[in-house]
C-alpha positions in Angstrom: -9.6 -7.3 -20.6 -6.7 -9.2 -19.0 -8.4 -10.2 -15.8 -10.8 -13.1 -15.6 -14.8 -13.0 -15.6 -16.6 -15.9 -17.3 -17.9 -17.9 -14.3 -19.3 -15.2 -12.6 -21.1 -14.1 -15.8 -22.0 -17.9 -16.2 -23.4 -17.8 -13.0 -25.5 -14.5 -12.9 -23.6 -13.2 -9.9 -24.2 -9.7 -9.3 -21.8 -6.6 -7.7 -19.3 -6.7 -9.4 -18.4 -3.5 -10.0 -20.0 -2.2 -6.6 -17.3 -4.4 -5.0 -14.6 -3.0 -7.6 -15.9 0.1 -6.0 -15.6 -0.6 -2.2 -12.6 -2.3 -3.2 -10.7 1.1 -4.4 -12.0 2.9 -1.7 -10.7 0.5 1.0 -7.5 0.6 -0.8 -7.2 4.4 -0.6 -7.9 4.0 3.0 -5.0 1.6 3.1 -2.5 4.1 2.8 -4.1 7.7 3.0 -3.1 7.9 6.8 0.9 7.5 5.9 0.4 9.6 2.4 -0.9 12.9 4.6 2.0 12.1 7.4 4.3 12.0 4.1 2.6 15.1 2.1 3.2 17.1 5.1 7.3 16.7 4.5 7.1 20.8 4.4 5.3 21.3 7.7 7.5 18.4 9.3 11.0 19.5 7.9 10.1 23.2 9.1 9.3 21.9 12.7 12.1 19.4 13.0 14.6 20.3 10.8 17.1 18.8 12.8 15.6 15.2 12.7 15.2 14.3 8.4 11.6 13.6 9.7 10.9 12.3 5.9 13.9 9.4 6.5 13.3 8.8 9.9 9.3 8.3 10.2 10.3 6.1 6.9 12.7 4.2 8.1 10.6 3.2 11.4 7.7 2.6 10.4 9.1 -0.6 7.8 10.3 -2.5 10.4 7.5 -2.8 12.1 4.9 -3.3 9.1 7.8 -5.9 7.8 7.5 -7.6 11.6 4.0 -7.8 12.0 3.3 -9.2 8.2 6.2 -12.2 9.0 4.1 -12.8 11.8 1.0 -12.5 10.1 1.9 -14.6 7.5 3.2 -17.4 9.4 -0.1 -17.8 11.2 -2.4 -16.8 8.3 -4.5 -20.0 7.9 -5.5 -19.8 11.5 -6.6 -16.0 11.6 -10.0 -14.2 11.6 -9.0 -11.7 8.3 -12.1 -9.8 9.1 -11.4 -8.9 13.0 -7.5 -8.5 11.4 -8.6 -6.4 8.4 -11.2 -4.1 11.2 -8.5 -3.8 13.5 -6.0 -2.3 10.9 -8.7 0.3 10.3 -9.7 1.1 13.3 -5.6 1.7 14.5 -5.1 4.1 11.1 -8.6 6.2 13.3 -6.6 6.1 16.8 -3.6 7.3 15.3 -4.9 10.2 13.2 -6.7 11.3 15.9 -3.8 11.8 17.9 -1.9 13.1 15.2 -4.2 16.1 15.9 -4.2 15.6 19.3 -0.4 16.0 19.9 -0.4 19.1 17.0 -2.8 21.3 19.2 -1.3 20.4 22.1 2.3 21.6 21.3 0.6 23.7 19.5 2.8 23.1 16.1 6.3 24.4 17.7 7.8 20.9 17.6 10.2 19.3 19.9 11.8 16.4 20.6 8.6 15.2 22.8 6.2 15.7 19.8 8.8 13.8 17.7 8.8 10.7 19.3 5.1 10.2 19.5 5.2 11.1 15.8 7.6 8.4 15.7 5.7 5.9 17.6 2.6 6.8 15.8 4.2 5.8 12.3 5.3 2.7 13.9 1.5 1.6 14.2 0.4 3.0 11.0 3.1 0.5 9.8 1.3 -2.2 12.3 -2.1 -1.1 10.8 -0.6 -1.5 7.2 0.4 -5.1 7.6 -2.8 -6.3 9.2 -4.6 -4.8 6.2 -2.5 -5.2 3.2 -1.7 -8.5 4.2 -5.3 -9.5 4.9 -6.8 -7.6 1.8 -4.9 -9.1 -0.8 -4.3 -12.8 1.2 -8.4 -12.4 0.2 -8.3 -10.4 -3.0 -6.1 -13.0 -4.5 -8.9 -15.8 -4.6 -11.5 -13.5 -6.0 -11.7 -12.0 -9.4 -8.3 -9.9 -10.5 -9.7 -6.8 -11.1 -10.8 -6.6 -7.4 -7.2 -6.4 -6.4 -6.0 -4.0 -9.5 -8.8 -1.4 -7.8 -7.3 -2.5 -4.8 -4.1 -1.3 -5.7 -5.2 1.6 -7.5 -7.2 2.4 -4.3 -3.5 2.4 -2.7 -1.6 4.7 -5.3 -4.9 7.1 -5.6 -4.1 7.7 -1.7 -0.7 9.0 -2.8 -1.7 10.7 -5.7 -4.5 12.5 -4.8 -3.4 13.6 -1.1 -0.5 14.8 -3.2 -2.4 16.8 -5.5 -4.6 18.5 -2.5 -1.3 18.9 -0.5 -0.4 21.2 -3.5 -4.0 23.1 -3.5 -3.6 23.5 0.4 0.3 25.1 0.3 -1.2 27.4 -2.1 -3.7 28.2 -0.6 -2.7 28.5 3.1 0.9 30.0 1.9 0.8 33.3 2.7 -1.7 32.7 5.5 -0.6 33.0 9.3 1.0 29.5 10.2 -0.3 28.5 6.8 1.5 25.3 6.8 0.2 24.0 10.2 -3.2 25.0 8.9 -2.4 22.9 5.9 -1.3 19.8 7.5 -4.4 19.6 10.4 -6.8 19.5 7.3 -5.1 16.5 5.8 -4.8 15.0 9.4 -9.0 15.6 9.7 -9.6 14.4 6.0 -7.6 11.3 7.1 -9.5 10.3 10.4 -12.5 11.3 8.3 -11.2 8.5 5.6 -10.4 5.8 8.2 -14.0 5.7 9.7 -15.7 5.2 6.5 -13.5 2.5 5.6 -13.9 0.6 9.0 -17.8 1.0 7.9 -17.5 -0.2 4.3 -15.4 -3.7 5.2 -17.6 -4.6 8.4 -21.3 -3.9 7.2 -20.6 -3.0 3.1 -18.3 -5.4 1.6 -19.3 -8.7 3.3 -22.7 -8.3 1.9 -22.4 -8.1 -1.7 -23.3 -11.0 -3.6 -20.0 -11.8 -5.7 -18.1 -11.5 -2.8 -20.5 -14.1 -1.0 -19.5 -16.2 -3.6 -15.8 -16.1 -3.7 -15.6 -16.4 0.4 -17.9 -19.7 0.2 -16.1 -21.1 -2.9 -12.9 -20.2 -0.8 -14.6 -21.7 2.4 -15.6 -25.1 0.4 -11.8 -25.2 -0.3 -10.7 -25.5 2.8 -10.1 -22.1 4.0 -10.9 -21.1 8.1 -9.8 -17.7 7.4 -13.4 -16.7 5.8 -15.9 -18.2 8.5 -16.5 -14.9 10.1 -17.0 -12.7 7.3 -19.6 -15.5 5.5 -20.8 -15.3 9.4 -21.2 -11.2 9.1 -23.1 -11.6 5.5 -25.7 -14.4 6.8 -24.0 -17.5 5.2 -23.8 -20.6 7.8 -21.3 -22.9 6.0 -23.3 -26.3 6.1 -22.0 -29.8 7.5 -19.1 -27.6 8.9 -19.2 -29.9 12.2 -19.2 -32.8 10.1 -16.0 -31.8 7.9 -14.1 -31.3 11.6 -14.9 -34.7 12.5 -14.0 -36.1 8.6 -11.9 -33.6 7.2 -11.4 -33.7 3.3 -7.8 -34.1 1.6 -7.6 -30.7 0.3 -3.6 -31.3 -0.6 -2.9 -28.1 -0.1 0.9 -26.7 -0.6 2.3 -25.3 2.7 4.0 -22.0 2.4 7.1 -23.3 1.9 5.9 -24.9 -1.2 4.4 -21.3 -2.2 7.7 -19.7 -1.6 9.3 -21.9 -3.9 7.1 -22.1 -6.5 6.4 -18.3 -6.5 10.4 -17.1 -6.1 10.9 -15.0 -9.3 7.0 -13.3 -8.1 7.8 -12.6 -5.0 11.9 -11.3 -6.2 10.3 -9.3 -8.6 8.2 -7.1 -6.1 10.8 -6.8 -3.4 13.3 -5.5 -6.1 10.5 -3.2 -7.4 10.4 -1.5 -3.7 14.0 -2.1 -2.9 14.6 0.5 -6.3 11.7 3.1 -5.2 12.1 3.3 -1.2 15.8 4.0 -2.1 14.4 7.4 -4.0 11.2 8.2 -2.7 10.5 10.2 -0.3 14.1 10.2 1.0 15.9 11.5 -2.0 13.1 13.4 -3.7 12.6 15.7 -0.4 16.1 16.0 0.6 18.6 15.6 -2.3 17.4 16.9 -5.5 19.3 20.9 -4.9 17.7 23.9 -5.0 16.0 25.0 -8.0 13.4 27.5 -9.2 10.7 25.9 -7.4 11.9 26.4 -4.4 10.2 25.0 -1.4 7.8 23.3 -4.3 10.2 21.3 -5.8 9.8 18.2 -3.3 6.4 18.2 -3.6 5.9 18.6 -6.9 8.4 15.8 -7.4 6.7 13.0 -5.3 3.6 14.4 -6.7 4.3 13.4 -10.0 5.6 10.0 -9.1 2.3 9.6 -7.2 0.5 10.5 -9.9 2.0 8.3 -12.6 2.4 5.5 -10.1 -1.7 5.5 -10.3 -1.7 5.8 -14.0 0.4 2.8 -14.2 -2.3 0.7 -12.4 -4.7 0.9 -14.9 -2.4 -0.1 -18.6 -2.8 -4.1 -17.1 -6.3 -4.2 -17.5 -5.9 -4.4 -21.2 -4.5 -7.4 -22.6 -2.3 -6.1 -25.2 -0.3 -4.2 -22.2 -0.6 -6.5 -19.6 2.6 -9.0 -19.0 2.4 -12.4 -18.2 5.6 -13.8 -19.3 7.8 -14.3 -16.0 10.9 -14.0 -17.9 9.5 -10.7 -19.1 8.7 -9.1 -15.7 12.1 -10.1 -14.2 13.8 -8.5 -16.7 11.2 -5.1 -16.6 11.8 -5.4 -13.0 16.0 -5.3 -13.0 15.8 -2.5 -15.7 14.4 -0.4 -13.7 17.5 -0.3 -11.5 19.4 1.9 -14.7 17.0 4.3 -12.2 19.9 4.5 -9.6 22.7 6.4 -12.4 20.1 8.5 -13.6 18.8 10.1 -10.2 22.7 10.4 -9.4 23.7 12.9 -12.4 20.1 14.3 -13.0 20.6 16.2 -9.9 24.1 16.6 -10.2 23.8 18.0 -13.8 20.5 18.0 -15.1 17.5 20.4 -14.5 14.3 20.3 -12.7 12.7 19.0 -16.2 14.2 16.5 -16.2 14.5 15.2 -12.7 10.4 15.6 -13.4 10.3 13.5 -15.7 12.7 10.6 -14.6 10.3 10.9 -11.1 7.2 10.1 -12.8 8.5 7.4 -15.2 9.4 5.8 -11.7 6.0 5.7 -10.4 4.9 4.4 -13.0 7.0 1.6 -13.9 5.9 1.0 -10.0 2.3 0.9 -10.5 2.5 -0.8 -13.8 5.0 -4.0 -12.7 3.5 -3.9 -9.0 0.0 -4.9 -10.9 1.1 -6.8 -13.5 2.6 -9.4 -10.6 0.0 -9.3 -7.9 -2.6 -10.7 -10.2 -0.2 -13.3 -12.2 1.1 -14.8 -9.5 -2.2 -16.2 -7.2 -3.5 -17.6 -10.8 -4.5 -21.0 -11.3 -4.4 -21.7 -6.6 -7.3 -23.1 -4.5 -8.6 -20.6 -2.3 -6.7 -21.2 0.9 -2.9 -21.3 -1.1 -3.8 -17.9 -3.1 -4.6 -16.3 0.4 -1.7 -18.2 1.6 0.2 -16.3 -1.0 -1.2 -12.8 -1.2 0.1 -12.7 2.3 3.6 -14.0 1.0 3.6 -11.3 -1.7 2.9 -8.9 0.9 6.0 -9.8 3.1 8.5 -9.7 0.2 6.7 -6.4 -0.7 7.5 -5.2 3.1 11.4 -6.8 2.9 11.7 -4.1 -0.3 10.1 -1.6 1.4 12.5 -1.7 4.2 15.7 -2.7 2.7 14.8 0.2 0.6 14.4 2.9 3.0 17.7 1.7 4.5 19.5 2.0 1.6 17.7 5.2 1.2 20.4 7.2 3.7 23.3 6.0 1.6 22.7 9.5 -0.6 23.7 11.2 2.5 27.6 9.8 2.2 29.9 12.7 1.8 26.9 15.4 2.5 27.2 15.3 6.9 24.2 15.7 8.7 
């Protein structure tokens, strides 16, 4: 194994894989609000076809899941992460409710109306996605590694698998009257359903388990603030904490200026990583890859397969002989991918479906393989408070990749009109 485990087997500290657990799940529930409003592309492009609903909900919701993590970040040290981490969850239940909502009530005919409150419901999941990310791997990033590789599994399994049902549920619904709305409402339900259990498992589940106990109080003794209410939750009353306000300890703690500097070729690496994909997926996948056998398959079969590969490609770090830790050697995995960029070009302009298959799913999982690889290097070897300190800074040079990617995303349009 690559990740880390001796001084909790020292110490006889139990949970560790219920917490691995509870960790995958909450990371599904990160993302599988956004993955159904993205698997739905088919029902959305048939209702608005005039709008590139894929692009658009893409493009808007970055900016604002970029804006709230800058924020975020800035005034980590000072934040309750488990009011921040419950409120993410409880926004992804609000607004896959009224994802519903607003679907019965236009009753699935579209509009420009039922646009823009699609619109302004993507700009919160985005809001939602940066208190949680953020918050989830500021706190996964002091605890053992392979809490935040389930983590991120969680994340990429939401992708994968919503995919992979989105595909049962076209078949299934196809030839059914208004088969695609039908479709899309499950994944809606199956989403609220998600969000509710995951509120559940990080306010009553997660706090209580007795290796993660250990890493909040270890993190607390280090200095950190942001813990205090979830040792609160779990029953642990930090001891002498009035004392340590009146006498503080010297904790010489970097500031995040420090971290950015010390951590630039991480926190490159994983902006260039999403800066490559959010150029190609969804945006190019759904709208740009011709018209081919498949027909009105071919998109989601596409960004299925990257989905689906981008979670195989979370689990190769875990052993040693495949897991990088050379930062020379991720940088350059990390610009390599960008040969990504030619291949897309003349794959669809010359190649066939096989291939553009192929090419997809070698993109996801280069994606979930370096994506890993860097989120568990990088907090090695920080106190408590600096590793959350940086999980959050990961996060917001994720988010700059994300969006800068999405933006660049429209430049396949040049030369095709609107």
């Amino acid at each position: 194994m690559a990740f880390r485990t001796e001084s909790e087997e020292a110490m006889g500290i139990k949970g560790r894989s219920s917490a691995k657990i509870v960790c995958w799940l909450l990371g599904y529930g990160n993302l599988i609000a956004w993955s159904c409003m993205l698997n739905v592309v088919d029902y959305y492009s048939a209702i608005f076809p005039r709008y590139h609903p894929t692009r658009v909900l893409t493009l808007i919701y970055q900016p604002f899941a970029f804006g709230t993590i800058a924020i975020l970040t800035y005034h980590e040290s000072k934040l309750n992460t488990r009011l921040r981490i419950i409120f993410g969850y409880t926004l992804f239940v609000i607004c896959s409710l009224l994802q519903i909502v607003i679907d019965l009530i236009t009753l699935g005919k579209g509009g420009i109306g039922a646009f823009i409150c699609l619109c302004i419901i993507s700009a919160a999941f985005g809001v939602g996605d940066a208190y949680i990310q953020g918050g989830m791997i500021g706190e996964l990033s002091f605890m053992n590694p392979e809490f935040m590789q389930s983590f991120l599994a969680g994340i990429a399994a939401s992708g994968a698998l919503t995919s992979a049902v989105r595909l049962i549920t076209k078949a299934v619904f196809e030839r059914a009257t208004d088969g695609l709305r039908k479709g899309a409402l499950m994944f809606f339900a199956i989403a609220l359903l998600f969000e509710i259990l995951c509120v559940v498992l990080y306010a009553f589940v997660f706090p209580k388990l007795p290796i993660v106990k250990y890493y909040r109080a270890k993190a607390a003794s280090e200095g950190s603030k942001t813990v205090s209410a979830d040792l609160a939750a779990a029953g642990i009353q930090l001891e002498n904490e009035k004392k340590e306000e009146e006498d503080p300890k010297d904790f010489r703690l970097r500031s995040l200026r420090q971290l950015v500097i010390e951590n630039l070729d991480y926190e490159l690496d994983l902006c260039l990583i999403y800066v490559l994909t959010l150029s190609i997926v969804p945006g190019f996948l759904s709208e740009d890859t011709g018209n081919h056998s498949l027909r009105s398959w071919y998109a989601l079969v596409l960004i299925s397969m990257y989905t689906a590969f981008d979670l195989i490609g979370r689990y190769p770090p875990m052993i040693k002989s495949l897991y990088i830790e050379s930062r020379k050697w991720l940088m350059l995995a990390v610009l390599s991918r960008f040969l990504f960029v030619p291949a897309f070009y003349f794959i669809a302009k010359y190649g066939g479906q096989a291939w553009m298959i192929i090419v997809s799913s070698l993109l996801g999982l280069t994606n979930g393989y370096l994506t890993v690889c860097i989120l568990t290097a990088a907090p090695s070897g920080y106190m408590g408070p600096e590793a959350n300190a940086l999980g959050n800074l990961m996060v917001l040079f994720c988010f700059g990749g994300i969006l800068a990617g999405a933006a660049l995303d429209w430049l396949w349009l040049i030369g095709k009109g609107w």
